[in-house]
C-alpha positions in Angstrom: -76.3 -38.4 43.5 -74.5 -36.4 46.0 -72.9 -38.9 48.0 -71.6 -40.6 44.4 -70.0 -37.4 43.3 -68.1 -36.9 46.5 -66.7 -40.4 46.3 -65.9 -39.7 42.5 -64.3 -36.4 43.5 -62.1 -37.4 46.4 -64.1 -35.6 49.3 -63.9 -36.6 52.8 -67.7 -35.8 54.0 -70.4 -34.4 53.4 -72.4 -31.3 54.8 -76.2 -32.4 54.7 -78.3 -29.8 54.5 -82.0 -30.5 55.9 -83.8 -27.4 54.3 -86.0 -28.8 51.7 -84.2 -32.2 51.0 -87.2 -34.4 52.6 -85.0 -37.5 52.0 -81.8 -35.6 54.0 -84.7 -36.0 56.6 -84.3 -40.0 56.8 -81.9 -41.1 58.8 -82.3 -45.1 58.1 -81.9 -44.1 54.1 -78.9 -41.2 54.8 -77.3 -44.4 56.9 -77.8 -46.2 53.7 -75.8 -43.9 51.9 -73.2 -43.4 53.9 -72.1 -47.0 53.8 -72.7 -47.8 50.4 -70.9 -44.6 49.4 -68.1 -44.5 52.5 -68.8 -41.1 52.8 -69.3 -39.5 56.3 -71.4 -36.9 57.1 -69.6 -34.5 58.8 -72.0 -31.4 58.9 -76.0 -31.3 59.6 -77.0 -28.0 58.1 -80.8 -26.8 59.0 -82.6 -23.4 58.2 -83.1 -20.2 60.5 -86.5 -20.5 60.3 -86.6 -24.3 62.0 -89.1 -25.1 64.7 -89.0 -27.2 67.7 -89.2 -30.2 66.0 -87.1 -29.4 62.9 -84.0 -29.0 65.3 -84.9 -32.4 67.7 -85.0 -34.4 64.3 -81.7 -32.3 63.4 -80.0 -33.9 66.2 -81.3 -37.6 66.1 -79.6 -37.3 62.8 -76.0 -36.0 64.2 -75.8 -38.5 66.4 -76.9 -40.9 64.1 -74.5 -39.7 61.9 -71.5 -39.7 64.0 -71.7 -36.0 62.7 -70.0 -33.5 65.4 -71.6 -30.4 63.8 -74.9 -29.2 63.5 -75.2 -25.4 61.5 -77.8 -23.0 61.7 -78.1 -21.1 58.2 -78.1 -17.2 59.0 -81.4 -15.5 58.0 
């Protein structure tokens, strides 16, 4: 639903947050998105409080992505 209302509003990219969205977590289905919306996704946003393998599955997903940005959300 996300990626539709940034097409429908005119936005550029997107910033994915990770947190809690397990389907963020997908990259084959965020892919998906991205090319049936032609929305990038700029940003890969994950929580303070990722582990190991949290962050590693953070940056599969940037460079799937194309994304140049990964965040780290302040505690």
């Amino acid at each position: 639903m996300i990626f539709q209302t940034a097409k429908e509003q005119g936005y550029d990219g997107i910033d994915l947050a990770m947190r809690k969205n397990f389907d963020a977590w997908q990259v084959a289905y965020v892919n998906e998105l991205v090319t049936k919306y032609g929305i990038p996704v700029e940003v890969v946003q994950i929580s303070n409080k990722a582990n190991l393998k949290e962050m590693n599955q953070a940056v599969d997903l940037a460079k799937s992505l194309n994304a140049k940005v990964i965040t780290i959300n302040a505690p």
